[in-house]
C-alpha positions in Angstrom: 2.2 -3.7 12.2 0.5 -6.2 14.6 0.8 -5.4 18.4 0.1 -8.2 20.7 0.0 -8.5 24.4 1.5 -11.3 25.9 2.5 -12.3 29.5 5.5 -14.6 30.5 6.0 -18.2 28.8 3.1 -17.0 26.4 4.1 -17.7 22.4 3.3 -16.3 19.2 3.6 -18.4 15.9 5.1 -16.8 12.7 4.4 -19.6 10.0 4.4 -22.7 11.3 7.8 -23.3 11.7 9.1 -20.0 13.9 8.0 -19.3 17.3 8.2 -16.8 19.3 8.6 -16.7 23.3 8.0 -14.6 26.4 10.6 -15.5 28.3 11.0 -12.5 30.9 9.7 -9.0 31.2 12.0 -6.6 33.4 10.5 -2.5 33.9 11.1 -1.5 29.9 12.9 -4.6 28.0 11.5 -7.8 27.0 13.5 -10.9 26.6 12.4 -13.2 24.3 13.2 -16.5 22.7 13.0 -17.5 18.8 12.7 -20.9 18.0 13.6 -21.3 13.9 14.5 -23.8 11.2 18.3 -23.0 10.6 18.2 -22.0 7.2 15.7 -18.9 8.7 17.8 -16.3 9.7 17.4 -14.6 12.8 19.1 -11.1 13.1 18.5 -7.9 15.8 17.4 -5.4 13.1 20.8 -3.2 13.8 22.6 -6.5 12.8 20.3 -7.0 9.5 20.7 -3.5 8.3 24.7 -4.1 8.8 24.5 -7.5 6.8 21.9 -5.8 4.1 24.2 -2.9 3.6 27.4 -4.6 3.1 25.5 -7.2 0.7 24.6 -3.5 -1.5 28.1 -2.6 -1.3 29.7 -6.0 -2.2 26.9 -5.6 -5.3 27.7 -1.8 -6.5 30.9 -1.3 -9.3 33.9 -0.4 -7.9 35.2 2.6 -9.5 38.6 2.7 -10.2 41.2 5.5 -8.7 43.0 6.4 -11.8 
């Protein structure tokens, strides 16, 4: 993992195509804006696990209740 310090406005590159902005700091949270080609997704990670967990359900067999 890479830790950084940054300060408000201050960006971080991913790439060259995603960015990554300091846009307020308030006591613990950080707000900060991503800047992305559409086709990159850009998920919280509680949101990605959701998506990546219902792709590995659509993907198992469904077993018949006989």
């Amino acid at each position: 993992m890479l830790i950084l310090a940054r300060k408000i406005d201050e960006v971080v590159m991913i790439g060259n195509n995603v960015s990554i902005t300091i846009a307020d700091i308030k006591s613990s949270q950080v707000q900060i804006g991503i800047t992305a080609p559409k086709e990159v997704p850009v998920h919280r990670y509680e949101i990605w696990r959701d998506i990546q967990n219902a792709e590995k359900n659509l993907a198992l067999p469904q077993r018949s209740k006989n």
